[in-house]
C-alpha positions in Angstrom: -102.8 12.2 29.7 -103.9 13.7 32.9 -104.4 10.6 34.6 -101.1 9.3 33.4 -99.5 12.1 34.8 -101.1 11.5 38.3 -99.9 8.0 38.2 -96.1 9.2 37.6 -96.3 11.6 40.6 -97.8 8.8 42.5 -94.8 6.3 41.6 -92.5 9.6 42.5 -94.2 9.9 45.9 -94.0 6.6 47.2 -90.5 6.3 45.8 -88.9 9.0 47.7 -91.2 7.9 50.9 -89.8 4.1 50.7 -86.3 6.5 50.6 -87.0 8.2 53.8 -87.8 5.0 55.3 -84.7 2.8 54.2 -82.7 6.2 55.6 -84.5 6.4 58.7 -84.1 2.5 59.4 -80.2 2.9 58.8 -77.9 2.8 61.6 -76.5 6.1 62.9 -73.8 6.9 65.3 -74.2 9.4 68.2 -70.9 10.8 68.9 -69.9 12.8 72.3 -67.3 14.8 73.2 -65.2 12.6 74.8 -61.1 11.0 74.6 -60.5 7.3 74.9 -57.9 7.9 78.1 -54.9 4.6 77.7 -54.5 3.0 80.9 -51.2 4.2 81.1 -52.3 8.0 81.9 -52.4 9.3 85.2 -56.0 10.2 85.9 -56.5 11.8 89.5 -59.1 13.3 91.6 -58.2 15.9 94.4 -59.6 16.2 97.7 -59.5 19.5 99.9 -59.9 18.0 103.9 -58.0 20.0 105.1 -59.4 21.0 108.8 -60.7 24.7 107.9 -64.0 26.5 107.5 -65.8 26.3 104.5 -66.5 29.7 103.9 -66.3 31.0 100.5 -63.0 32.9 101.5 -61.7 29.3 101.9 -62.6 28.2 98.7 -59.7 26.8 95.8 -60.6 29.3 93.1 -57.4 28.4 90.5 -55.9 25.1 90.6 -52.8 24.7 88.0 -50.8 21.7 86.8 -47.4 22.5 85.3 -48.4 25.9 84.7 -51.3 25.1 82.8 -54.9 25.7 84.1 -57.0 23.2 85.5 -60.0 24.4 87.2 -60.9 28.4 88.1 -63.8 30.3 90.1 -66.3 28.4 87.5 -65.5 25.2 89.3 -64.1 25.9 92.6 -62.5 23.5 94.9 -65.3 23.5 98.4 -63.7 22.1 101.6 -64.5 19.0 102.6 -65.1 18.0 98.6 -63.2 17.3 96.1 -62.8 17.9 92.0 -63.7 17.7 89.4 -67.2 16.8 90.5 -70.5 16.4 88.5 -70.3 13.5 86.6 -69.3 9.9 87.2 -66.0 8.9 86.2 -64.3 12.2 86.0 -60.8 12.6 86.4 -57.7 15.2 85.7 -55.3 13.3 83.4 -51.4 13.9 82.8 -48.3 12.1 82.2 -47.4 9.6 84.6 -44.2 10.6 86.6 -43.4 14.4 88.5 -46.1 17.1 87.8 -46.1 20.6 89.7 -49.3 21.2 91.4 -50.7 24.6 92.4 -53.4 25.5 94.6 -54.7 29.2 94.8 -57.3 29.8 97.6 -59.3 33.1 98.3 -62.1 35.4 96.4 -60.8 35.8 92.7 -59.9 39.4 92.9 -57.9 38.4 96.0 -55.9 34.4 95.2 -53.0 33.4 97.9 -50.5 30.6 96.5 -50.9 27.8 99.2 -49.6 24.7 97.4 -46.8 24.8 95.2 -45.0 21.7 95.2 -43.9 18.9 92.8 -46.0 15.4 93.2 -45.4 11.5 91.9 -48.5 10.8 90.2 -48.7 6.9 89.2 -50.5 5.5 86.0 -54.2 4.4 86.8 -56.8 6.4 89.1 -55.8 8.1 91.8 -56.8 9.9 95.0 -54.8 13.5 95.6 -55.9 14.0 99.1 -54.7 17.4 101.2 -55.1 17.7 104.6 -52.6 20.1 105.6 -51.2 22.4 103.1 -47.9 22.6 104.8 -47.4 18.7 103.8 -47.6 17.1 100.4 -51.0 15.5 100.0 -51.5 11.7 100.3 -51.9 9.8 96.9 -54.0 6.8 97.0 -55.4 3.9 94.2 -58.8 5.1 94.0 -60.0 1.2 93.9 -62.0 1.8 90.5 -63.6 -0.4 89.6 -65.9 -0.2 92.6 -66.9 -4.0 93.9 -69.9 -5.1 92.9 -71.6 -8.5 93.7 -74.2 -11.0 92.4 -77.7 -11.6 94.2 -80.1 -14.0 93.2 -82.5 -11.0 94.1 -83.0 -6.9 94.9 -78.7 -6.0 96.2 -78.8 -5.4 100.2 -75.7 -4.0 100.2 -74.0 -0.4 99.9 -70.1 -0.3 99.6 -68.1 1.9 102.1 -64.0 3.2 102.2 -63.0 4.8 105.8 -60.1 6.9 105.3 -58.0 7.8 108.6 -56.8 11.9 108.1 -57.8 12.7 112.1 -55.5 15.2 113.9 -55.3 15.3 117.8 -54.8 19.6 117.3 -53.4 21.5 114.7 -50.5 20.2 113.1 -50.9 17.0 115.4 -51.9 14.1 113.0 -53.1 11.2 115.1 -51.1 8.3 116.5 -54.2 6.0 117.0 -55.0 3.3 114.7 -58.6 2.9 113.9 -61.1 0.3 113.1 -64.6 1.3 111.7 -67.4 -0.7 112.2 -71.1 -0.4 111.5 -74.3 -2.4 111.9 -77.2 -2.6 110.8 -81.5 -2.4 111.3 -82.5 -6.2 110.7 -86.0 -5.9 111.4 -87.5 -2.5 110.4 -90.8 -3.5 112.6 -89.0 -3.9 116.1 -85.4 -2.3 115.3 -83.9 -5.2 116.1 -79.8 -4.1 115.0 -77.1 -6.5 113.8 -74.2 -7.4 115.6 -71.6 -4.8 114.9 -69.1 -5.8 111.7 -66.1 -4.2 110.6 -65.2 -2.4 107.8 -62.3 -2.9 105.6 -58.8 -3.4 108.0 -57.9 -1.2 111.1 -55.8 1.9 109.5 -53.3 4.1 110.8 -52.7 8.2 109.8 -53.0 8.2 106.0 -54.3 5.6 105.1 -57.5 4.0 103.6 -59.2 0.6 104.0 -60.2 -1.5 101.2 -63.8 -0.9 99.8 -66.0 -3.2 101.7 -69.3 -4.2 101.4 -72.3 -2.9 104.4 -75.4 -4.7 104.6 -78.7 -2.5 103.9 -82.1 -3.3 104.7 -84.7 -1.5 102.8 -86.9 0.3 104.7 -89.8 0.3 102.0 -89.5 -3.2 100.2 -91.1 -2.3 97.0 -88.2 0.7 96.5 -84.7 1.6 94.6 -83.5 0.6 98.4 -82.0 2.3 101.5 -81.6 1.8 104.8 -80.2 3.6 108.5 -76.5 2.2 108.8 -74.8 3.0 112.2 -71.3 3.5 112.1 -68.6 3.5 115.3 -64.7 3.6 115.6 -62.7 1.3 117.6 -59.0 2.4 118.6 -56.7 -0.5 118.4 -53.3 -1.2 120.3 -49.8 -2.1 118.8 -50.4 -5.2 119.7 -53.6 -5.5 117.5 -55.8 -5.4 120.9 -59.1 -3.7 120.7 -59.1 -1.0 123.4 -62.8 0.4 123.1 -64.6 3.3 121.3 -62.6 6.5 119.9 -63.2 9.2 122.1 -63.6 12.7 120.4 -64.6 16.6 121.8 -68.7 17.0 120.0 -69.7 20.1 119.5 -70.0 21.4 122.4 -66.8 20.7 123.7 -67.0 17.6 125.7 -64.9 14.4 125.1 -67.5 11.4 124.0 -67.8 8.0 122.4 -67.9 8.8 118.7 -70.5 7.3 116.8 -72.8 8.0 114.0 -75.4 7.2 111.3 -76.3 7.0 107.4 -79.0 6.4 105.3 -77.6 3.5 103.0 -78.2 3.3 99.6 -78.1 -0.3 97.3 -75.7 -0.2 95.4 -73.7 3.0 95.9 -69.9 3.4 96.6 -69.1 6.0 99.3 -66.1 7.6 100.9 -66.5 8.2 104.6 -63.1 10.3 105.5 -62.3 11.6 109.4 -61.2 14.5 109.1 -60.9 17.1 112.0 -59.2 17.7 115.3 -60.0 15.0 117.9 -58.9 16.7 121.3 -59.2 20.4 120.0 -61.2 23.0 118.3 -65.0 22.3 118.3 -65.5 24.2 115.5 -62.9 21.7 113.1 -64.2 18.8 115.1 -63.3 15.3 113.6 -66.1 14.0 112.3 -67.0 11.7 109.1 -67.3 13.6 105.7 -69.2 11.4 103.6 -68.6 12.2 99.8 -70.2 9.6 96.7 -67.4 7.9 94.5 -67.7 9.3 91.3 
């Protein structure tokens, strides 16, 4: 009887562990808090280049759309960035058509009203860009998805979008159309550079090139990649003549050739916006802000 009875809770024993196993082995479904967003919803980042320091006491602590909150102090608004930021593929989404937007800047005890105006959002992704708060911002396709292109091996290439917001002085946008250009390290041994190439199309005040594809070559083959890009401007005439490099005050308040440089990265999409005063404050100097497309 005994040894009966162990047999049973044997047979009950590897019954309920074959169960365990057939539940384990079944498919199960990981769910995240997340919306599937229709294509025809407005989904729109916004961008704060406006030419001002970036102080805390500059920062956009409450941003409202049609009266509703979008962002507070717990995800401020930083000059020279834009939001909401943290995660790839994040966007504000609303109605296509008129929203009111509504920017407060300043410590949270202490918020000043400095946008509150009405703005045409389109369906798709867009770019909500200020640069003066006395003007509506510009609105611009965001270009998702980002290019990409097929190698037969490792990608040598990082994708780049210049975006023209340079003032001559306050209140002054810029007159000058620009053409950015960059080359490249061929031969990490000697530092032999490229030739220079441009960038996307020459672009006036407001506007944005396409996304365009700069070549990288590693530094350190066996690696993710990355590379030294070099980056200049060229101003070009009304008659699409190229009339030499854009000349800007530096730092220390002399008038030079602009140029610059970035460490490249395979495969990443970057914006690279000039934003600043050419001929004017030092401190708000135009300069490239360099921000990754998320």
């Amino acid at each position: 009887m005994k040894f009966t009875n162990m047999k049973n809770i044997t047979k009950i024993g590897l019954l309920l562990l074959f169960t365990f196993f057939i539940i384990s082995c079944e498919k199960g479904e990981i769910q995240y808090m997340s919306e599937e967003v229709a294509e025809n919803t407005a989904q729109f980042q916004i961008f704060y280049m406006v030419p001002i320091s970036s102080g805390s006491s500059n920062y956009i602590n409450k941003i409202e759309l049609n009266n509703e909150l979008l962002t507070n102090e717990t995800m401020p608004l930083i000059p020279n960035n834009f939001s909401p930021y943290g995660g790839t593929g994040r966007y504000f989404t609303t109605t296509p058509g008129t929203s009111k937007l509504t920017l407060y800047k300043g410590t949270t005890t202490n918020l000043e009203v400095v946008f509150d105006q009405d703005i045409d959002l389109p369906a798709g992704k867009s770019m909500v860009i200020f640069h003066s708060f006395d003007e509506q911002p510009l609105i611009i396709d965001a270009g998702v998805p980002y290019p990409s292109y097929v190698t037969d091996g490792t990608a040598d290439y990082t994708n780049i979008r210049f975006y023209n917001l340079m003032y001559e002085s306050e209140g002054v946008p810029t007159d000058l159309t620009l053409q950015y250009q960059f080359q490249y390290i061929v031969d990490n041994d000697t530092g032999e550079l490229s030739e220079w190439e441009n960038l996307g199309e020459p672009v006036a005040f407001g506007e944005a090139t396409s996304w365009s594809k700069a070549t990288v070559n590693k530094r350190i083959e066996i690696s993710s990649g990355y590379g030294y890009i070099y980056y200049r401007i060229r101003v070009i005439g009304d008659d699409g003549s190229d009339q030499g490099n854009l000349m800007l005050k530096n730092a220390y308040g002399n008038m030079v050739e602009y140029w610059d440089y970035w460490t490249g990265y395979i495969g990443y999409s970057r914006h690279h916006m000039l934003n600043g005063y050419r001929n004017d404050s030092p401190t708000y100097r135009a300069r490239i802000r360099q921000l990754t497309a998320e």
